[in-house]
N, C-alpha and C positions, 0 to 999 in steps of 0.2 A: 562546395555548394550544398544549403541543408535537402533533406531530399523530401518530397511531396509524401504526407503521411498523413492516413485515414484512419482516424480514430474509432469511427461506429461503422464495423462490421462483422456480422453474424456466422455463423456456421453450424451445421449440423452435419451428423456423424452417418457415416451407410449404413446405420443399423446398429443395436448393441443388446447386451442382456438384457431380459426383466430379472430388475431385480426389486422391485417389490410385489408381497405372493398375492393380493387381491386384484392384479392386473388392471387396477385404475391409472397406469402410470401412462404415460408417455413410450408409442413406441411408430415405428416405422413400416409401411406399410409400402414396399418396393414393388413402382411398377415396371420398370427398365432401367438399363443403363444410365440412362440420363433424366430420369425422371422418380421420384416419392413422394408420399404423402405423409404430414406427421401426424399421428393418430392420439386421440388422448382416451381411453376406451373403446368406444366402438365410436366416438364422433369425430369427424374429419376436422384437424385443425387449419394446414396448410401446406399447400402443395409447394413440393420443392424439387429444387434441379439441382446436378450433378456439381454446378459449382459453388454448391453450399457445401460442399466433402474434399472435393479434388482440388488442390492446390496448383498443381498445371493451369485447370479452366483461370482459376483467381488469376493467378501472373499473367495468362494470355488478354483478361479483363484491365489488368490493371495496367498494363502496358496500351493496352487503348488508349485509357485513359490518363500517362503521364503519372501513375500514381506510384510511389519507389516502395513504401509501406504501409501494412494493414495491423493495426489493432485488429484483431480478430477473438469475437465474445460470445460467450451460448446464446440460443434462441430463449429469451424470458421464459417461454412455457416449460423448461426444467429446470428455472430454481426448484421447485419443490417445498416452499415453504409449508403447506398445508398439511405435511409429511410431520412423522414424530421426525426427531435429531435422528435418530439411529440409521432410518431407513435415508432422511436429508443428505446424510450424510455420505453413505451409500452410493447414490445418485451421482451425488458432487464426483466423488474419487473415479467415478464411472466416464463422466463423462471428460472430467480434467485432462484424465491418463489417454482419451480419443481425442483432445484436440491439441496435445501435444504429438500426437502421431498425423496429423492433419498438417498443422504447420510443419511437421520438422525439413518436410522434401523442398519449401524454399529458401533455405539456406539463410534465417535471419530477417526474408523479407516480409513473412507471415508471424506477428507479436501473440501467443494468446494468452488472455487474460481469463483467469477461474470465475468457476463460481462458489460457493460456502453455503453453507446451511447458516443462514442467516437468524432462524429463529431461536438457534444457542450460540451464544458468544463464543462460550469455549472452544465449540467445538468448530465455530466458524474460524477462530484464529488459529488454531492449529491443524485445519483442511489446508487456510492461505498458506504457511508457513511449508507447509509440505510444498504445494504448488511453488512457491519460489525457490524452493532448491531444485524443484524437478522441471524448471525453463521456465513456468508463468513470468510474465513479466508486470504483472497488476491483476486485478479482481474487478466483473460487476456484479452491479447490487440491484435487487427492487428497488422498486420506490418508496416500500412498504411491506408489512409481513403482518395480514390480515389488519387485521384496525388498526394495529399499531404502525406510525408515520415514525420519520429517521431520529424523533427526538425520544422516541424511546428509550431507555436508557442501557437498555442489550444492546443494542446497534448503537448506540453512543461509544460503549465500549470498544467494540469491533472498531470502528471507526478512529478511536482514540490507536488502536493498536497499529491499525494502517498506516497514521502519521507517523506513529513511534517509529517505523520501518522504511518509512518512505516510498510506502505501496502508492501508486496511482488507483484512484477508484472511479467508475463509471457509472454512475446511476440512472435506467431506463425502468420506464415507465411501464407498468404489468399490471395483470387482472386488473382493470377495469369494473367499475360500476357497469351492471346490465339493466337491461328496463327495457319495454317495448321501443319505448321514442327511441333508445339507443341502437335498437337493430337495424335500424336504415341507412339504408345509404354508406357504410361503415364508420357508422358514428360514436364507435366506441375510439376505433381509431383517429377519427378527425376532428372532433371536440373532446373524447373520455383524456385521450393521451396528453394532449397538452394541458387539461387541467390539473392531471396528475403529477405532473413535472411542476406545474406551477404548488401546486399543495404540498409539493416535498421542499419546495425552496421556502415557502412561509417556514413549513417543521423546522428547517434548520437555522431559520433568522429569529422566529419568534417561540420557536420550542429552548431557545440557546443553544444548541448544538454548536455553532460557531464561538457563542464564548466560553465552550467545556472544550473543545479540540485547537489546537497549538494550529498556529497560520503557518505548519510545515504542511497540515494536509492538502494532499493536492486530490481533487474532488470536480468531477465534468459533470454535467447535468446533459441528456440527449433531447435531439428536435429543437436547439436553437433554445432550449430553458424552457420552453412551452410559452404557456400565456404568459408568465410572471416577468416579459421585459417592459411588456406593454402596461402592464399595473403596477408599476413599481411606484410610479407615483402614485396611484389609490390605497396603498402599501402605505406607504410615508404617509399620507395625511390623514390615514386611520389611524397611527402610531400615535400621531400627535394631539388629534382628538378624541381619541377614545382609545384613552392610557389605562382609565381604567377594567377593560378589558383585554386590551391586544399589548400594551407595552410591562413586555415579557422579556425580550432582550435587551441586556446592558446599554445599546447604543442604538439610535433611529436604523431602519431597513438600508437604507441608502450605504449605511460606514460598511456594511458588510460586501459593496460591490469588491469586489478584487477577490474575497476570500473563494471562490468557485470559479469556472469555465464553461462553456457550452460549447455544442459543434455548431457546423452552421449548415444544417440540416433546415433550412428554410424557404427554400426556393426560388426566390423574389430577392432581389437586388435591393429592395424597397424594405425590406422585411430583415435582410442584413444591414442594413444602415441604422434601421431601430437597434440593431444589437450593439453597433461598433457605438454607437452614440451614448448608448445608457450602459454596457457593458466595459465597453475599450474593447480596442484592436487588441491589447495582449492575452483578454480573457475569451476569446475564440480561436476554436481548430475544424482544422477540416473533419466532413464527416460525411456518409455516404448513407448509411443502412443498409449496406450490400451484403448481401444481392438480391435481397427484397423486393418486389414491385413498385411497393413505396417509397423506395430511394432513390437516390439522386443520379444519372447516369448522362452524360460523361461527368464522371467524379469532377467535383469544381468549378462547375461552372456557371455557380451562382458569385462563386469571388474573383474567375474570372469576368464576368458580367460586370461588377461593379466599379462604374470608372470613377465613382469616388474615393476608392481608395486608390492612395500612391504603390509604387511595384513594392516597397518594402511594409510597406502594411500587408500586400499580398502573398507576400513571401513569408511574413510571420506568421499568417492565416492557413497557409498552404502547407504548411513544416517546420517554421521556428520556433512557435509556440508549443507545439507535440514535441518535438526533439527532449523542449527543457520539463512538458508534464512526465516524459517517456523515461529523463534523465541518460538521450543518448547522446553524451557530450560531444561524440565527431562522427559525422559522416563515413567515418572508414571502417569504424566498430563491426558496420554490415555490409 
C-alpha cells in the first residue's frame, strides 16, 4: 500500500549559532519548553512550537492525521539570500547539519530536504551535493533571489544540475513585496504569496527555463501553484496576442502543463478541482505547511473532501504521486 506522504512541511531548529558577526541574522529567542520566537534582529518574526524541532510531537501529529511521511523543509526566512556566498553559505551548512539531526530520531519517516545559497551556483551545487551524501533527500528553493526570478541564468544552472541528479526541488514563496496596503489583514501572505508563486511559474514558461532544463527535472511549486491555475488561460491568450512581447517560450503556456507539480495546499474542494482539471490528477501531492497556523490540519482533507475524485485519483494525490517525485520506489524502503 503507497503510504500517505506530505510534501510541504516546515521546521525549525531549538536554537543554533550566530554565525553571521553583525547579528542581522535570524536567531531564536526561547520562551519554554514548548514554546519560541523566531527572531530576525531585534523584530519578532514568528512564534513557534516545540513541534517545529521535536520529531516525536511530528509522528504523534502525523499519526493524527493518517499521515506515513513528511518532506520536511527550512522556514523561508533562512534562505539567506541577501547574505554574500560565503556567509549564504555558512547558514545553509548550519542549518542542513540541524535538520538532519531533527529528522533522524524517526527512522526514515521524516524526509529533509536542504537549502543552498541560491545566489552562487557554484556554490549552491556543491552545498546540494554535500547535503545528498549526508541524508538530504531533495532541496528548497525561493521563489526568487532579490529581482532576480527562476529564469535567471544562475538558478537556471543550479536547476540544470538538480535534473542532472535527479534532486527533487520545492519552490515556496519568500520575501514578499511590502507597502502599507500589504500590512493588513496579512496580506502579504494571502494575496503577496500566491502571486509570487504565480510569477515564478510565468519565469519558468516565458523566461524558458522549461525549454533550457531536460523534462527529467522534477520541480513542485507550493500553495496549489498560487494564482497561476486560474490564469492560465489569460497566460495563453496573452501568448498568442501579444507575441510580440510575451511569446518568449518555444511553445504556448499550456504545452508546459506536465513539466511541474503543486501541492494541494488549497483548502476548498472547489479550489482542487480547478487544479485537477487544468493541472491533472498526476501533477498534485499532498501538502500541509506544517505546522504552521496556516496549514492544513487534519492533513488531507481537502482530497478527502473531494467526492469528485475516484479512490485512485485519491490515492495518487495522497502518496503516489510523491512516492514517484520522492523516487521511493516501494513502500518497504521506510
Amino acid at each position: 500500500m503507497t503510504p500517505v506522504i506530505d510534501v510541504h512541511t516546515h521546521y525549525v531548529p531549538r536554537g543554533w549559532p550566530q554565525v553571521v558577526a553583525d547579528g542581522a541574522g535570524p536567531w531564536l529567542r526561547v520562551e519554554n519548553e514548548r514554546e519560541a520566537t523566531i527572531m530576525v534582529g531585534s523584530r519578532e518574526f514568528r512564534r513557534v512550537l516545540a513541534n517545529s524541532w521535536d520529531a516525536g510531537l511530528r509522528q504523534r501529529d502525523m499519526a493524527e492525521d493518517g499521515v506515513d511521511i513528511q518532506v520536511v523543509s527550512p522556514t523561508p526566512v533562512f534562505f539567506s539570500y541577501d547574505r554574500t556566498p560565503a556567509e549564504a553559505t555558512r547558514i545553509a551548512e548550519v542549518f542542513n547539519d540541524l535538520a538532519l539531526e531533527i529528522c533522524e530520531p524517526a527512522g526514515g519517516r521524516l524526509l529533509p530536504f536542504c537549502q543552498v545559497p541560491l545566489q552562487d551556483p557554484d556554490r549552491a551545487c556543491a552545498e546540494l551535493d554535500r547535503c545528498l551524501a549526508a541524508g538530504h533527500r531533495g532541496v528548497e528553493i525561493g521563489n526568487h533571489v532579490g529581482d532576480h526570478d527562476l529564469d535567471d541564468q544562475r538558478i537556471v544552472m543550479f536547476l540544470q544540475h538538480c535534473a542532472s541528479r535527479g534532486v527533487p526541488v520545492f519552490v515556496h514563496p519568500w520575501d514578499m513585496p511590502d507597502s502599507p496596503r500589504l500590512k493588513r489583514w496579512m496580506a502579504q501572505w494571502l494575496a503577496g504569496m500566491p502571486a509570487e508563486t504565480h510569477l515564478s511559474l510565468l519565469a519558468m514558461i516565458l523566461g524558458g527555463v522549461f525549454d533550457q532544463v531536460p523534462e527529467t527535472l522534477k520541480i513542485c511549486f507550493a500553495h496549489g501553484g498560487g494564482s497561476f491555475p486560474f490564469w492560465l488561460g489569460r497566460l495563453e491568450n496573452a501568448w498568442y496576442g501579444r507575441q510580440d512581447v510575451i511569446g518568449t517560450s518555444a511553445k504556448p503556456p499550456s504545452a508546459y502543463v506536465g513539466r511541474f507539480s503543486v501541492d494541494s495546499v488549497v483548502f476548498d474542494p472547489s479550489a482542487l478541482r480547478l487544479l485537477v482539471e487544468v493541472l491533472g490528477v498526476e501533477n498534485i501531492m499532498l501538502g500541509s505547511d506544517y505546522p504552521y497556523p496556516l496549514g492544513e490540519r487534519p492533513v488531507g482533507q481537502v482530497v478527502h473532501k473531494a467526492r469528485f475524485l475516484a479512490d485512485s485519483e485519491k490515492g495518487a494525490l495522497l502518496g503516489g504521486n510523491a512516492a514517484r517525485f520522492l523516487s521511493l520506489h516501494s513502500p518497504s524502503e521506510h
